[in-house]
Backbone as ProteinMPNN parsed JSONL, in Angstrom:
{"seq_chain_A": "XXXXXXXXXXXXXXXXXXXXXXXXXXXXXXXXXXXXXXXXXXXXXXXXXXXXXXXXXX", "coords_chain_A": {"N_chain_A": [[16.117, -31.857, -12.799], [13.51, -32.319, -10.79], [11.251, -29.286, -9.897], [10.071, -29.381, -6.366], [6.243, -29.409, -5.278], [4.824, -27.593, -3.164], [2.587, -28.303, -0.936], [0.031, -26.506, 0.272], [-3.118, -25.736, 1.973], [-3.573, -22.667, 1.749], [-2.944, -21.53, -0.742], [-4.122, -20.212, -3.484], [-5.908, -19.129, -2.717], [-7.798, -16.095, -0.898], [-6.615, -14.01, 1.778], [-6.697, -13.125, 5.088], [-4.374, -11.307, 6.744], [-2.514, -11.221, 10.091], [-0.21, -8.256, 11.666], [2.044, -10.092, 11.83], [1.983, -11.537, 9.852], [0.854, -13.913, 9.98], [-2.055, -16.326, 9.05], [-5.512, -15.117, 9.325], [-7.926, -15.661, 8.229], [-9.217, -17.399, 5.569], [-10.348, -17.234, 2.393], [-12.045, -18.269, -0.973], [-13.071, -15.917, -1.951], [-13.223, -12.818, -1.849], [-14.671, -10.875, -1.41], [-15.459, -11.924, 1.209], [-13.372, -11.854, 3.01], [-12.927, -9.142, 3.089], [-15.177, -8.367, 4.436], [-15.038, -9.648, 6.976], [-12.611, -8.428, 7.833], [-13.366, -5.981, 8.652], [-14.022, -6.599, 11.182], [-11.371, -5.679, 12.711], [-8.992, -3.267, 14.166], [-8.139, -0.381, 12.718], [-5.129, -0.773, 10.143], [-4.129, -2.883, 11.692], [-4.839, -5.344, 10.29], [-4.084, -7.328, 7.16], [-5.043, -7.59, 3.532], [-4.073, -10.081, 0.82], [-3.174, -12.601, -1.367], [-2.275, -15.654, -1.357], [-0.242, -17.305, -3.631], [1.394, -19.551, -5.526], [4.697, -19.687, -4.519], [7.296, -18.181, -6.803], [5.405, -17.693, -8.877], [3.475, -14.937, -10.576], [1.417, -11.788, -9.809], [-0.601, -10.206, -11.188]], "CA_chain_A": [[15.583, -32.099, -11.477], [11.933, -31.74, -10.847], [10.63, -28.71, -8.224], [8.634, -30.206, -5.715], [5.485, -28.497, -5.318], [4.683, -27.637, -1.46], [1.044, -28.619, -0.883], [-0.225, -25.181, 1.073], [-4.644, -25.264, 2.636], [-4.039, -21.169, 1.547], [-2.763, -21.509, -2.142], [-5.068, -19.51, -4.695], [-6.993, -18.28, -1.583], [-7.474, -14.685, -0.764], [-6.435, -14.675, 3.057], [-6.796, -12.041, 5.702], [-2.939, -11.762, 7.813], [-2.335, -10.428, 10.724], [1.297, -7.956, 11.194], [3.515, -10.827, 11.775], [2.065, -12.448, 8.326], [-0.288, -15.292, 10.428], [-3.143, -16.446, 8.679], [-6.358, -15.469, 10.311], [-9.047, -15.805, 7.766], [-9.252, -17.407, 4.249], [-11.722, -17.616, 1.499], [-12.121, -18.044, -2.234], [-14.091, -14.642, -2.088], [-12.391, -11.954, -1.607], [-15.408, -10.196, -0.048], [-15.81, -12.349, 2.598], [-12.01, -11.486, 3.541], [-12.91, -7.614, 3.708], [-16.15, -8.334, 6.031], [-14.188, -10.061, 7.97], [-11.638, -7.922, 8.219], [-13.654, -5.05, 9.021], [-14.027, -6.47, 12.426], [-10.684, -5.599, 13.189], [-8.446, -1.906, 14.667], [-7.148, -0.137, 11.524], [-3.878, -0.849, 10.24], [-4.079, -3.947, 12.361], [-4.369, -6.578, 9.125], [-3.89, -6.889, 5.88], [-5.19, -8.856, 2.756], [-3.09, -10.918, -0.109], [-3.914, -13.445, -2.136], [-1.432, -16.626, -1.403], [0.124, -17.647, -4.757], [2.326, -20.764, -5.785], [6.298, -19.718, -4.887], [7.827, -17.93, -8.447], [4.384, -17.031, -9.947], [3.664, -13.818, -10.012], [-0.02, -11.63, -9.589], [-0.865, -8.39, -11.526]], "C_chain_A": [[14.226, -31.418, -11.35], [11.497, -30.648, -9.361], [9.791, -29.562, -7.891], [7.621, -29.072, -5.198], [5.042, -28.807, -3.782], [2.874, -27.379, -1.583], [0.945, -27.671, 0.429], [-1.824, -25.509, 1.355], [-4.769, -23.773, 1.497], [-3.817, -20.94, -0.254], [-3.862, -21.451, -2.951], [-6.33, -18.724, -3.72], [-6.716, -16.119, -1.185], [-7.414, -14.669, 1.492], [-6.216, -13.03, 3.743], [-5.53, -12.44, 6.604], [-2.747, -10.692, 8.948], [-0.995, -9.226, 10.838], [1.998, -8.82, 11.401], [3.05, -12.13, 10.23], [1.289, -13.714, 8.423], [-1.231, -15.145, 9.433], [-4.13, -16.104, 9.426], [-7.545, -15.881, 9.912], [-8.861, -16.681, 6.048], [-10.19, -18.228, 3.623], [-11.244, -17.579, -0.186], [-12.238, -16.434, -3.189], [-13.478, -13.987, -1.24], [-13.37, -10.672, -0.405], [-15.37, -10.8, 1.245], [-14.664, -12.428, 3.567], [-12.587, -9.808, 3.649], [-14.238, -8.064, 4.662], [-15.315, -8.744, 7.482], [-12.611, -9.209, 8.403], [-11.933, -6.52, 8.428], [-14.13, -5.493, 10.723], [-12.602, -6.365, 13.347], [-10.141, -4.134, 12.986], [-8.147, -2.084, 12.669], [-6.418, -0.218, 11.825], [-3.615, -2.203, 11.161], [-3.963, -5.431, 11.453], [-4.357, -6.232, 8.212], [-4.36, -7.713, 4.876], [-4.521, -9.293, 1.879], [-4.438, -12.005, -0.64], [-2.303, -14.129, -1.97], [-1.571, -17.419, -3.324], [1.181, -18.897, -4.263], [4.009, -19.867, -5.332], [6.856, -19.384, -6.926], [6.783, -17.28, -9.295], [4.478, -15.416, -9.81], [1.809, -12.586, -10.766], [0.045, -9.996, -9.922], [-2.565, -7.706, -11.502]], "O_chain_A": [[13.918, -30.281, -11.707], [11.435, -31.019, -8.189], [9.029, -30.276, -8.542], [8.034, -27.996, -4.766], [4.928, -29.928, -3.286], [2.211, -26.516, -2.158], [1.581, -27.914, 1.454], [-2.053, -25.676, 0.158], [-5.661, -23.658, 0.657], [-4.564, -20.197, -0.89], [-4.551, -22.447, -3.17], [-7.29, -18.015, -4.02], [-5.782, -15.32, -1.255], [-8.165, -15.303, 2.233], [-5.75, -12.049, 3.163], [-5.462, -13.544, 7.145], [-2.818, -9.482, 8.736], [-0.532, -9.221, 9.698], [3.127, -8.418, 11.122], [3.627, -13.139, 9.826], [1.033, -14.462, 7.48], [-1.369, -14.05, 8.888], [-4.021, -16.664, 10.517], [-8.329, -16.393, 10.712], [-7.995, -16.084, 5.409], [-10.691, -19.31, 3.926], [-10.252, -16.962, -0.572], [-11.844, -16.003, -4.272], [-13.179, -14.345, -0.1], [-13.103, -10.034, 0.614], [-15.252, -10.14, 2.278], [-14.785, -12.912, 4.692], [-12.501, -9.438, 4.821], [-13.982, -8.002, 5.865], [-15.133, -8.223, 8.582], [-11.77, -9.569, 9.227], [-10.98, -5.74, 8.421], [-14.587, -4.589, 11.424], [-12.576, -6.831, 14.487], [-10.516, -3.546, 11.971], [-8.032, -2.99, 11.844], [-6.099, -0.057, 13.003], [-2.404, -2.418, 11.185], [-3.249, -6.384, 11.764], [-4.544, -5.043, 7.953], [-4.15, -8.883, 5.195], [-3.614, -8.474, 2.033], [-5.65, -12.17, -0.501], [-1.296, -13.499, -2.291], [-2.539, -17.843, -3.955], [1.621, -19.147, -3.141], [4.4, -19.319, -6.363], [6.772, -20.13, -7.902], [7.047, -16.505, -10.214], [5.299, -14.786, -9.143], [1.307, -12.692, -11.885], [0.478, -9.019, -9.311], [-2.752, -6.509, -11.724]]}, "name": "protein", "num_of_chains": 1, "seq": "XXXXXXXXXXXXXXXXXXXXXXXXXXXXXXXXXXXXXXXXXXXXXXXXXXXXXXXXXX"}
C-alpha cells in the first residue's frame, strides 16, 4: 500500500510559530525568519523547519 504524501505550502520551509504551533511567517531563508521574528516579546515564538512526516533533521 502506497503512503499518500500530504501536499503542505510549509514543507522544506523554515517557518516562524507562534505558542500554539500557528504558522506566522515562512521563508526558504532562514534569516529572514529570525528578522522577522525579532519583531516579536521574548519567548513569545519559535522557529522550526517543517519537514515531510517520518523524516528526520540533524
Amino acid at each position: 500500500m502506497k503512503k499518500k504524501r500530504t501536499l503542505n505550502k510549509y514543507l522544506g520551509k523554515w517557518v516562524l510559530l507562534d505558542k500554539e504551533n500557528q504558522v506566522i511567517y515562512a521563508s526558504d531563508n532562514v534569516a529572514d525568519v529570525v528578522e522577522k521574528g525579532r519583531e516579536y516579546p521574548y519567548n513569545e515564538v519559535s522557529i522550526g523547519k517543517k519537514l515531510d512526516p517520518g523524516s528526520c533533521f540533524f
